[in-house]
C-alpha positions as CSV (number, residue, x, y, z in Angstrom):
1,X,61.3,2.7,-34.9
2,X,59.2,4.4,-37.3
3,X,58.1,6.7,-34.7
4,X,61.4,8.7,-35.6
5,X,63.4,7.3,-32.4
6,X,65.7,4.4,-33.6
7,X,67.7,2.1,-31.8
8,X,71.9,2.2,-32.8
9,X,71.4,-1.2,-34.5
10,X,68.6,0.2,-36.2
11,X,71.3,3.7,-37.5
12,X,74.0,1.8,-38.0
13,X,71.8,-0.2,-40.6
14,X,70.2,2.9,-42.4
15,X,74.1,4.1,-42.5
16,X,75.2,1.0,-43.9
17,X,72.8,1.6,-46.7
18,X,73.3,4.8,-47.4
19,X,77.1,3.5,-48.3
20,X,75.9,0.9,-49.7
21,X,73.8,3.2,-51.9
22,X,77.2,5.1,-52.8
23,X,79.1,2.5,-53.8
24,X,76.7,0.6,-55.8
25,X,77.9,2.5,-59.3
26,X,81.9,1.4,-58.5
27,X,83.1,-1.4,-59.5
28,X,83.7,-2.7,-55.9
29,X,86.1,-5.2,-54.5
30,X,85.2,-8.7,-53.6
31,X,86.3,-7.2,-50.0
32,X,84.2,-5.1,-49.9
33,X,81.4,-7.3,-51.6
34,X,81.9,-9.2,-48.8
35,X,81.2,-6.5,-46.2
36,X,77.4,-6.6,-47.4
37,X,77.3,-10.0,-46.5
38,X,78.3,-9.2,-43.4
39,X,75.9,-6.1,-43.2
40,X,73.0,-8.4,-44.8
41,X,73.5,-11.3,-42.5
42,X,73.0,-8.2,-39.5
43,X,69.8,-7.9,-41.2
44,X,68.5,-11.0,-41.9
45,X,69.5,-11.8,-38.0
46,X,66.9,-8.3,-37.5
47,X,64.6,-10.0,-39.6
48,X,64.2,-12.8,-37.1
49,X,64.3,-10.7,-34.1
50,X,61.4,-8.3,-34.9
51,X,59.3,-11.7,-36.4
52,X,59.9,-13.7,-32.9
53,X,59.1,-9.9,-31.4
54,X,55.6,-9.2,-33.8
55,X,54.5,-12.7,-32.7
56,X,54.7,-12.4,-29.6
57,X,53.0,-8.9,-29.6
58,X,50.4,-10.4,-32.0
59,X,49.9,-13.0,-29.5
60,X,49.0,-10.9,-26.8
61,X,47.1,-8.4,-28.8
62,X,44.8,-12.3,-30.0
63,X,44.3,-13.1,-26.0
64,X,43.5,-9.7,-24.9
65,X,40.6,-9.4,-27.9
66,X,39.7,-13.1,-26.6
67,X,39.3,-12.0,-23.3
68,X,37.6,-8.6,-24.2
69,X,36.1,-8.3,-27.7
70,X,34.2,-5.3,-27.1
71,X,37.5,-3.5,-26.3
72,X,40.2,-4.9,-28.7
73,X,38.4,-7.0,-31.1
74,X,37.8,-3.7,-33.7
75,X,41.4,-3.1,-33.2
76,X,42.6,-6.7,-33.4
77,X,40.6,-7.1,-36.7
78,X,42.6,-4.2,-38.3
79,X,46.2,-5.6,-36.7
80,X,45.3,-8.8,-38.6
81,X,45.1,-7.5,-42.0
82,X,48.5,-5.8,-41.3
83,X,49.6,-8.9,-39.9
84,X,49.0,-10.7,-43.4
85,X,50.0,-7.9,-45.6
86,X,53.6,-7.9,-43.9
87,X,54.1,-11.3,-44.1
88,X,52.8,-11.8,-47.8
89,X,55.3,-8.9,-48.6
90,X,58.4,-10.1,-46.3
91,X,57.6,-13.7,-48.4
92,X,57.8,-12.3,-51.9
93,X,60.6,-10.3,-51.4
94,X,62.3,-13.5,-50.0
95,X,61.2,-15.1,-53.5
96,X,62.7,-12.5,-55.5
97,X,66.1,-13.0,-53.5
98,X,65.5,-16.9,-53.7
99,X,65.3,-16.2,-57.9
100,X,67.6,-13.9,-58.3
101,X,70.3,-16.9,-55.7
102,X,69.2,-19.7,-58.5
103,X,69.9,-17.9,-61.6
104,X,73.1,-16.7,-60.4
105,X,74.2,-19.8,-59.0
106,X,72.7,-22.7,-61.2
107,X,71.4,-24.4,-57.8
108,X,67.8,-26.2,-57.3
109,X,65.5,-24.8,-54.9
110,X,65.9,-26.5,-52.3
111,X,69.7,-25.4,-52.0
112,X,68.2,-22.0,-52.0
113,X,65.3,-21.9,-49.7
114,X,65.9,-23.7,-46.2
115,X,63.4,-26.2,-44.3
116,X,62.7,-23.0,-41.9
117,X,62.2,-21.1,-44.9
118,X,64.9,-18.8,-44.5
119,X,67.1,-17.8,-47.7
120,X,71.0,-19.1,-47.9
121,X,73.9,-17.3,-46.1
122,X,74.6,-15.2,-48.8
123,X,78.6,-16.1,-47.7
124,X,78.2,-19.2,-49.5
125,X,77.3,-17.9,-53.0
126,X,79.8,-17.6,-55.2
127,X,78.5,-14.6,-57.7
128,X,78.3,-12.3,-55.1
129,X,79.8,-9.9,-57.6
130,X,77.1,-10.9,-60.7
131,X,74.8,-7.7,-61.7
132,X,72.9,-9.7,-64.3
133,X,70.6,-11.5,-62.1
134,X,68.9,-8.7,-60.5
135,X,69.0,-6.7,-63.9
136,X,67.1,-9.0,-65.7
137,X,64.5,-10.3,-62.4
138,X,63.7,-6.6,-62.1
139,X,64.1,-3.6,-63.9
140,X,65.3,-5.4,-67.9
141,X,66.7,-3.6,-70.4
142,X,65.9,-0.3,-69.7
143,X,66.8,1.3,-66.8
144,X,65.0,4.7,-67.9
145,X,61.8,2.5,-68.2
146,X,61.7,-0.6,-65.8
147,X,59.9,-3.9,-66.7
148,X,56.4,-4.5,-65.1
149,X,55.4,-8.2,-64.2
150,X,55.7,-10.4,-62.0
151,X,58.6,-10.2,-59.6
152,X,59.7,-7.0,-61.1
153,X,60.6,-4.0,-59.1
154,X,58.0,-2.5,-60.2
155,X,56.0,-4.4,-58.8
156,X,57.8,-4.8,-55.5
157,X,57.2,-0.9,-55.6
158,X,53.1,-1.0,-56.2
159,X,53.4,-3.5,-53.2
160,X,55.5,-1.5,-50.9
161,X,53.3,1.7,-51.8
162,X,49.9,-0.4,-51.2
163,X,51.4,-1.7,-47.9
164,X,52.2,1.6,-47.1
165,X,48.6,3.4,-47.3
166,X,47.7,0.5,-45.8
167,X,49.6,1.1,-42.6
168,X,48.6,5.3,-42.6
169,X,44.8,4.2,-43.5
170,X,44.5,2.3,-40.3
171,X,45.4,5.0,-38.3
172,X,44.3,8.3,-40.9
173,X,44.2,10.9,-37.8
174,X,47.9,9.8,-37.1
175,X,50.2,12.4,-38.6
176,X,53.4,11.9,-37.0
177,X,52.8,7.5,-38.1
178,X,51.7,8.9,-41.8
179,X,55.0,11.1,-42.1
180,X,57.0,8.5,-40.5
181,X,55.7,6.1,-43.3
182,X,56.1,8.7,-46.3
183,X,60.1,9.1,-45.2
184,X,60.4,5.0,-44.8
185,X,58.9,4.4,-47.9
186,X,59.9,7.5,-50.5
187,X,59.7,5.9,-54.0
188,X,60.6,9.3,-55.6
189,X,63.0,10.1,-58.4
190,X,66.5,11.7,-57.3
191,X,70.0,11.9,-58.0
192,X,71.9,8.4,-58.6
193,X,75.9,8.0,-57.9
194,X,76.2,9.7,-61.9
195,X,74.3,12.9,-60.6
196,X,71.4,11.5,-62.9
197,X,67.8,12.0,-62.1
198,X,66.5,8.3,-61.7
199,X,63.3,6.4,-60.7
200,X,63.5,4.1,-57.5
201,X,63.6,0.9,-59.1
202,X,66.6,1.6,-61.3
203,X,68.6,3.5,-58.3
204,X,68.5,0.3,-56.0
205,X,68.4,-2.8,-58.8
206,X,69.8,-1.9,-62.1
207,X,73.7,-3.2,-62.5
208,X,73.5,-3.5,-59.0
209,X,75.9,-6.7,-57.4
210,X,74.0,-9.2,-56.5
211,X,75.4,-8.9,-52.6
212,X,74.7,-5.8,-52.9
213,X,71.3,-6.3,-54.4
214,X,70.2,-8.9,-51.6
215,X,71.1,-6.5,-48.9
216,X,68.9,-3.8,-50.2
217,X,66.4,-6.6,-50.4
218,X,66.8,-7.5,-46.7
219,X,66.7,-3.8,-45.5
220,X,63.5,-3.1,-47.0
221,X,62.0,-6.1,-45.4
222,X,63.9,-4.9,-42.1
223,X,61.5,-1.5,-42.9
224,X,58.5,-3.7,-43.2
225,X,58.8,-5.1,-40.2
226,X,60.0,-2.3,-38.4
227,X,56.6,-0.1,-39.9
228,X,54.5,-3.4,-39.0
229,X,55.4,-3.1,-35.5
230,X,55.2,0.6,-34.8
231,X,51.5,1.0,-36.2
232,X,50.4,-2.6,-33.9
233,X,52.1,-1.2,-31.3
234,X,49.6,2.4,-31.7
235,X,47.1,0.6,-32.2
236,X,47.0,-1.3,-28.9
237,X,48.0,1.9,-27.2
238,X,45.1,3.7,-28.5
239,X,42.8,1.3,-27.4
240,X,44.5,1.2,-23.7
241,X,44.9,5.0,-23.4
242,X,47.5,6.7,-21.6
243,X,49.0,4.5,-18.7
244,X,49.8,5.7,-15.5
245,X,51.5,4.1,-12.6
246,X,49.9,4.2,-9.1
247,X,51.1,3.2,-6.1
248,X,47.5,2.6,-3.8
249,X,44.1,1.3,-4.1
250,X,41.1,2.3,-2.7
251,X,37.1,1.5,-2.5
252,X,35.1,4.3,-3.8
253,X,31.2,4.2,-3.6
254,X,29.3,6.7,-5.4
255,X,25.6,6.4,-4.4
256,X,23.2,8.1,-6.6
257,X,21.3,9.5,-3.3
258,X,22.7,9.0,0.0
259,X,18.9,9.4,1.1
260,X,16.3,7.1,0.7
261,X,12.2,6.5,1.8
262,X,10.9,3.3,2.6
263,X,10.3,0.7,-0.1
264,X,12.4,2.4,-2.7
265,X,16.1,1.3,-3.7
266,X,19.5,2.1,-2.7
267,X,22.0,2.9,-5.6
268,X,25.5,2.7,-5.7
269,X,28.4,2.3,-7.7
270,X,31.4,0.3,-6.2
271,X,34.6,0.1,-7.4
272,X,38.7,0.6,-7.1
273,X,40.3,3.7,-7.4
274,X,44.1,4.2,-7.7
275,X,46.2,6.9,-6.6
276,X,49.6,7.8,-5.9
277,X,50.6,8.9,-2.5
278,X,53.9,9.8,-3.3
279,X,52.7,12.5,-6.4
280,X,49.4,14.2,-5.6
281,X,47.8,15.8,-8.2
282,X,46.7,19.3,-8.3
283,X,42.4,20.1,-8.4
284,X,40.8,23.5,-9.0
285,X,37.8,24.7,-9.1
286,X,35.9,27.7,-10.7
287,X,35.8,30.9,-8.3
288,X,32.2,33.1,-8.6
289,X,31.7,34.1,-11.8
290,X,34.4,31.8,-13.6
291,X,33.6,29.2,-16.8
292,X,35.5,26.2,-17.4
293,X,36.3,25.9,-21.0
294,X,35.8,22.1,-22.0
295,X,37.7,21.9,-24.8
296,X,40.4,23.4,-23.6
297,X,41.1,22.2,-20.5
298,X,41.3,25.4,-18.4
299,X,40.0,27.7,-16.0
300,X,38.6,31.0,-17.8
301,X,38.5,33.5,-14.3
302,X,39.3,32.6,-10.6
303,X,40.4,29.3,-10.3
304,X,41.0,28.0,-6.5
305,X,43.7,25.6,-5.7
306,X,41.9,22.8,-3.1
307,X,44.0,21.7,-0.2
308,X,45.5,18.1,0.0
309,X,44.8,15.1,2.4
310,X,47.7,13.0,0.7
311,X,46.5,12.7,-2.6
312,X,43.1,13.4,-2.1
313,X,41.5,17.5,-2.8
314,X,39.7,18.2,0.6
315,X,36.2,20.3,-0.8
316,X,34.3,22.6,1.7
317,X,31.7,25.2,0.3
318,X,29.4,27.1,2.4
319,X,25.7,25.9,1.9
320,X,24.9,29.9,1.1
321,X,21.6,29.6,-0.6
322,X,18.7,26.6,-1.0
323,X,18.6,25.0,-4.5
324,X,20.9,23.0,-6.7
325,X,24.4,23.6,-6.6
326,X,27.5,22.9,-9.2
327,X,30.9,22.6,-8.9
328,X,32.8,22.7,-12.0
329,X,37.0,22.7,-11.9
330,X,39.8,20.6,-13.2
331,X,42.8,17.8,-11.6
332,X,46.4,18.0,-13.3
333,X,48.3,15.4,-13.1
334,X,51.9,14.7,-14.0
335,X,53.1,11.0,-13.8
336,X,57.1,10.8,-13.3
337,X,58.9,10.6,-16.3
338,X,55.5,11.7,-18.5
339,X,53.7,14.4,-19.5
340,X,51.5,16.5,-17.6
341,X,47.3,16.0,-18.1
342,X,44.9,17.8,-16.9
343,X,41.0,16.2,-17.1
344,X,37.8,18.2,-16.4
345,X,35.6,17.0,-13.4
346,X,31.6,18.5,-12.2
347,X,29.9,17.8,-9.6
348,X,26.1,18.6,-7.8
349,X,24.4,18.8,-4.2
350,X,21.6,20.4,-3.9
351,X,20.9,22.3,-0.5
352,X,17.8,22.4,1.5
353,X,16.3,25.3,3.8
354,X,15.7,24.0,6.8
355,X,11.7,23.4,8.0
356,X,9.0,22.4,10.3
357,X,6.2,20.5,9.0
358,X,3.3,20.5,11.7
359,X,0.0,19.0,10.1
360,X,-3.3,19.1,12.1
361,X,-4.9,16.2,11.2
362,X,-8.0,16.8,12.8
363,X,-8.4,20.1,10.8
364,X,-7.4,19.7,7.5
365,X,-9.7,21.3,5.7
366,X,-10.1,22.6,1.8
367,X,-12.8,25.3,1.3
368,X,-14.6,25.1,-2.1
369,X,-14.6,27.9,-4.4
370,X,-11.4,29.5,-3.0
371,X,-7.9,28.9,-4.1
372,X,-6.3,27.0,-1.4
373,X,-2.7,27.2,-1.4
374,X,-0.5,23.9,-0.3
375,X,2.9,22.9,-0.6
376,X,3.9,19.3,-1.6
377,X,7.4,18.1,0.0
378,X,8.8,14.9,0.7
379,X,11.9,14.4,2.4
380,X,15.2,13.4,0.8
381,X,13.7,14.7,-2.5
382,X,14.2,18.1,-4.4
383,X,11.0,19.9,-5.8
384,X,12.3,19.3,-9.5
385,X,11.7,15.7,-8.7
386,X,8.2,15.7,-7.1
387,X,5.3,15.5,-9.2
388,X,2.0,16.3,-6.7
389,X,-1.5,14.5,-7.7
390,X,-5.0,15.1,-6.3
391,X,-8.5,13.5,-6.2
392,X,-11.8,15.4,-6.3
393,X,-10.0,18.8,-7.5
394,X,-7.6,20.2,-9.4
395,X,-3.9,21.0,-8.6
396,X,-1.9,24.0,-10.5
397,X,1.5,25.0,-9.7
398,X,2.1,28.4,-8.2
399,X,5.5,30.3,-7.3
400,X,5.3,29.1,-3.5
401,X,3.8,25.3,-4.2
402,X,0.6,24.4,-5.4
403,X,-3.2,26.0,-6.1
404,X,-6.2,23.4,-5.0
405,X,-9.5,23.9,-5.9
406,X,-11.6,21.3,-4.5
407,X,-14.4,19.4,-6.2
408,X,-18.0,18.4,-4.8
409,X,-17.3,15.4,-2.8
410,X,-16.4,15.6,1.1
411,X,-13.1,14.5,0.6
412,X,-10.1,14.9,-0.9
413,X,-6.4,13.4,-1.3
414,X,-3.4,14.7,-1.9
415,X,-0.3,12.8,-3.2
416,X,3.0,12.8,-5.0
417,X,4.9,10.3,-7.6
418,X,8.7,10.7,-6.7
419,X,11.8,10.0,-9.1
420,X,14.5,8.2,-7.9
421,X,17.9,9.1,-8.9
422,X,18.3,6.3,-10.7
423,X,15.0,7.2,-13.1
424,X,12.6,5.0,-11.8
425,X,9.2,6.5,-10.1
426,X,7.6,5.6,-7.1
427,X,3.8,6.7,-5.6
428,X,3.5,8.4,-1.9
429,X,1.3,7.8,0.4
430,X,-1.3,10.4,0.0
431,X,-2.6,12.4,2.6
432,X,-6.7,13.2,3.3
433,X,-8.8,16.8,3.6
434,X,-11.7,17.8,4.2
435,X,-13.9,19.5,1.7
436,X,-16.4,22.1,2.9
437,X,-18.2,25.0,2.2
438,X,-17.1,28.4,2.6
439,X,-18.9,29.3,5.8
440,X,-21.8,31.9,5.5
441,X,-20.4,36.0,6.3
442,X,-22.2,38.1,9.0
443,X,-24.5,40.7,7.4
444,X,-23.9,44.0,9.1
445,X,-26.2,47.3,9.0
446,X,-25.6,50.6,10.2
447,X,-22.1,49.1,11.7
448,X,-24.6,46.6,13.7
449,X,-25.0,42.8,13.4
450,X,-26.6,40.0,15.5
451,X,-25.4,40.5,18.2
452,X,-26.5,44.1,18.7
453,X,-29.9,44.7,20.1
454,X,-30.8,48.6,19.5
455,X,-29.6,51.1,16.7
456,X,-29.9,54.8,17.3
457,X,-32.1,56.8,14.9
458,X,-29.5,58.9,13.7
459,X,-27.1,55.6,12.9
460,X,-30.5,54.6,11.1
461,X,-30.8,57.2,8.9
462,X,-27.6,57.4,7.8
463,X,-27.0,53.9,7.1
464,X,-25.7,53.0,3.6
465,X,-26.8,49.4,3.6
466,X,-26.5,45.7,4.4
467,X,-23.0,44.4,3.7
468,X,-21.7,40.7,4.4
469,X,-18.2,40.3,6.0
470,X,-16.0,37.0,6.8
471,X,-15.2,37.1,10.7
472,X,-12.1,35.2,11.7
473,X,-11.6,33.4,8.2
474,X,-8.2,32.9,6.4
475,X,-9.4,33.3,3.3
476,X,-10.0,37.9,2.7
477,X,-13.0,36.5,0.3
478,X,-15.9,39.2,-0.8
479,X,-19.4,38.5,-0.6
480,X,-21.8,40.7,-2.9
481,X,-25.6,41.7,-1.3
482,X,-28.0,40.7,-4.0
483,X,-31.2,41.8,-2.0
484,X,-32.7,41.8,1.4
485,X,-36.2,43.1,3.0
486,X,-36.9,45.9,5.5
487,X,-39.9,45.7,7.7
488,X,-41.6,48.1,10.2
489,X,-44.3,48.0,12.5
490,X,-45.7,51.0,12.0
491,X,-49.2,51.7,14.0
492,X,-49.7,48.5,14.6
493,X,-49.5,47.9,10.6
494,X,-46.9,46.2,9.5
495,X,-44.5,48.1,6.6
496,X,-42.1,46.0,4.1
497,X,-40.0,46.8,1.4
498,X,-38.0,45.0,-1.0
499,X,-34.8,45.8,-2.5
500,X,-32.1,44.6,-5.0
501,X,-28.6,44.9,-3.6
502,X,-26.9,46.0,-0.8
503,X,-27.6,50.2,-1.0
504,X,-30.9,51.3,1.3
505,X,-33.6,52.0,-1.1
506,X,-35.4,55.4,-1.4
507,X,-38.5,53.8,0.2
508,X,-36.3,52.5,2.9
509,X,-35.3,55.8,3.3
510,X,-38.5,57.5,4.0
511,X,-39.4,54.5,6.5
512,X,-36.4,54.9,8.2
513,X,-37.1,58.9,8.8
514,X,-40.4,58.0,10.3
515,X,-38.8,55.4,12.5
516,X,-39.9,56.5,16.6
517,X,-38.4,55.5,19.6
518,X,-38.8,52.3,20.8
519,X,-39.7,51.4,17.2
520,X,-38.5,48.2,16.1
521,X,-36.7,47.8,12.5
522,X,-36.2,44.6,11.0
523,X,-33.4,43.2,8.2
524,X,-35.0,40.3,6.8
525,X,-33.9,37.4,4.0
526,X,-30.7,38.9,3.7
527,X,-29.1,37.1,0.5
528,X,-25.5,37.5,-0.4
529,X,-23.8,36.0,-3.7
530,X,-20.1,34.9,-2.5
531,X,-16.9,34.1,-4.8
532,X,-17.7,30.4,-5.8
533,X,-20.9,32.4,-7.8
534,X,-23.5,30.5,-5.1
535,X,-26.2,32.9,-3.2
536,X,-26.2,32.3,0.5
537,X,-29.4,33.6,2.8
538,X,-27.4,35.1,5.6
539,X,-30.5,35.2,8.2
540,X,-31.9,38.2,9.9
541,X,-31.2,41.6,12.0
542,X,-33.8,43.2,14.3
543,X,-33.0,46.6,16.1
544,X,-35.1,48.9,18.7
545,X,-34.6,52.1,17.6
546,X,-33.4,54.3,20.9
């Protein structure tokens, strides 16, 4: 084949040729004129066995395109055109032998060229030993400069040479089919039997016998056919791949997520994979810190041989650390009797820390003008693939979840649009808060609040001022004092002073240093600004001064 590995029928042909070649310049025996026809009908008998062979590969390359356009019919299209091109050139070159038997022999047509269209036995002409024939048909008179025309071998070359391009053109990243081509078809000058530099055409068909001249014919159509079926043969491999010969079936379903909610979809992909029990492959995978180089196929760092359940790779990783994992590695395989291959494989999981979930439902509650941190989860589903919504606020993401800052209304709802492994989206059920106020501080003064009932003159006088602080809140918020009043009976006349702040005035001061036993002080309209910017009126204090 023209693949480089021929067949002995196939050598002792190209052999036969090259002798032929040799004797060509002698003036050869009628013996040994009649060993060509014996070599040619070994040919011609060739000829018929790789045409019965191309149609039938033709044939099953047509039903397989039939059955599957979208994989063979490119590749069918472009084993057609070689189809007609070989047989075009297989029946010109049976013209020019048909030509050169009627001239030589005087016969009509029909004596020539059979009902099955094949040529006569080339036993049963009688000038087997006539070089005119094929002198005059194809080179002429000068064998230094061959005739062009019709039926010329000049023209039997431009056809040979376009066939040829044709076959390396439908198949250009083939270089072992292209140099197998260029070595079939060499139309170079070289040395003839004289030791004179010669063209092609002269070498094979100028004063050549016409036995001799028929059998170089028939060869070259042998190479035709033989170049036709190598590159229809490549081209249906290329389209089917590499084959490989398993021994077992199995099911294999590949679900997109082996976890789904209510109402969405489970998605899966079914189908047969094949194996061979008796030659397991061998699967790696990338140790820490190693790459797996694409291109080439291999392991760059620590690669770790998987152990075998027949000829299945067992996988077991430790789930070390939440988030999404990859596995990266690559399977060799070597099928018996081919060479080995080795494909690339990755795989994900992602792995989940473990958590409680415990919602109150009687006290969810979202305080305005605070940021109040949530987390939005939903089971079965990674963070990357949760998008959270809200009504009457406004959600921002934060490192550990989500930021809520309520709006005015008494409610609020929390939700989430999911994607499914397979793209599409689906809406969650929300959940409902409560919106409220931040509830008001308790004002404190001298280290007492409301719930204290006396103040010692000396805690008095050395109070700063009135501060507001959150008791039992989860929120550390700040309030700011923006004023309050001080009043004191004093006499049985009632003292008041104003002040902006929380600090103790000067005038407070001076009150406070007059202040007797018994004497009662009072903290009045006690105002404090808190974080949301509103101003809250905290209430009152009163204190008998001991």
């Amino acid at each position: 084949m023209a693949s480089g590995k021929q067949t002995p029928r196939q050598a002792m042909i190209n052999m036969m040729y090259l002798v032929l070649t040799a004797l060509l310049a002698l003036n050869v025996s009628k013996e040994i004129l009649d060993s060509f026809v014996t070599v040619n009908n070994g040919l011609e008998n060739t000829k018929l066995s790789l045409n019965d062979k191309m149609t039938a590969q033709y044939s099953s390359f047509e039903s397989y395109a039939k059955e599957n356009a979208a994989k063979y019919g490119a590749a069918w299209n472009e084993a057609k055109k070689i189809e007609t091109a070989g047989a075009e050139l297989i029946a010109y070159i049976d013209s020019i032998k048909a030509k050169a038997i009627i001239a030589a022999e005087g016969i009509p047509f029909d004596s020539v060229v059979l009902g099955d269209g094949r040529i006569m036995d080339l036993q049963k002409v009688n000038k087997k030993d006539s070089h005119d024939e094929l002198t005059n048909l194809l080179i002429g008179d000068e064998p230094a400069k061959p005739k062009d025309g019709p039926f010329s071998a000049t023209e039997l070359r431009t056809k040979l040479e376009a066939f040829r391009d044709m076959v390396k053109n439908s198949r250009k990243d083939d270089k072992d089919l292209s140099a197998a081509m260029d070595r079939i078809f060499d139309f170079s000058d070289r040395l003839d039997a004289s030791g004179t530099n010669n063209n092609w055409q002269s070498i094979n068909f100028y004063h050549v016998p016409l036995a001799a001249g028929i059998t170089i014919l028939s060869k070259i159509q042998s190479d035709v056919r033989n170049a036709e079926g190598e590159v229809v043969k490549r081209m249906m491999d290329a389209v089917e791949g590499k084959s490989f010969k398993f021994n077992k079936l199995t099911t294999i379903v590949k679900p997109l997520s082996s976890y789904v909610t209510v109402g969405s979809k489970y998605t899966a992909e079914i189908f047969l994979g094949a194996y061979d029990d008796q030659n397991a492959p061998e699967v790696f995978i990338a140790g820490p810190g190693a790459t797996v180089d694409t291109v080439a196929k291999k392991i760059n760092g620590e690669a770790i041989k998987l152990p075998m359940n027949g000829a299945k790779a067992q996988l077991e990783q430790m789930a070390s650390g939440a988030g999404l994992k990859t596995v990266k590695g690559i399977i060799k395989f070597k099928p018996v009797g081919g060479e080995e291959t080795t494909e690339v494989f990755e795989t994900t999981y992602e792995v989940a820390a473990p958590s409680l979930v415990v919602s109150p439902l009687k006290m969810n509650v979202f305080y305005r003008g605070v940021d109040n941190p949530v987390s939005v989860s939903v089971s079965g589903y990674s963070n990357k693939d949760i998008a959270a919504t809200v009504t009457n606020g406004a959600l921002t993401k934060s490192a550990d979840g989500y930021i809520m800052r309520p709006g005015k209304d008494a409610e609020a709802t929390i939700g989430a649009t999911v994607t499914n492994p397979d793209g599409s989206k689906k809406a969650m059920p929300g959940m409902k808060f409560r919106v409220k106020n931040v509830p008001n501080p308790r004002p404190y003064f001298g280290g007492k609040s409301v719930d204290d009932e006396n103040i010692k003159k000396a805690e008095l006088t050395a109070a700063a001022g009135v501060i507001a602080k959150m008791i039992d809140f989860e929120f550390d918020l700040k309030f700011e004092v923006v004023e309050y009043k001080v009043t004191m009976i004093v006499g049985g006349t009632p003292l008041e002073k104003m002040t902006k702040g929380a600090a103790v005035s000067g005038d407070m001061k001076e009150m406070f240093a007059k202040a007797k036993p018994g004497q009662k002080i009072y903290i009045e309209q006690i105002k404090a600004r808190g974080p949301d910017g509103t101003v809250r009126n905290l209430g009152s204090l009163s204190f008998k001064v001991t």
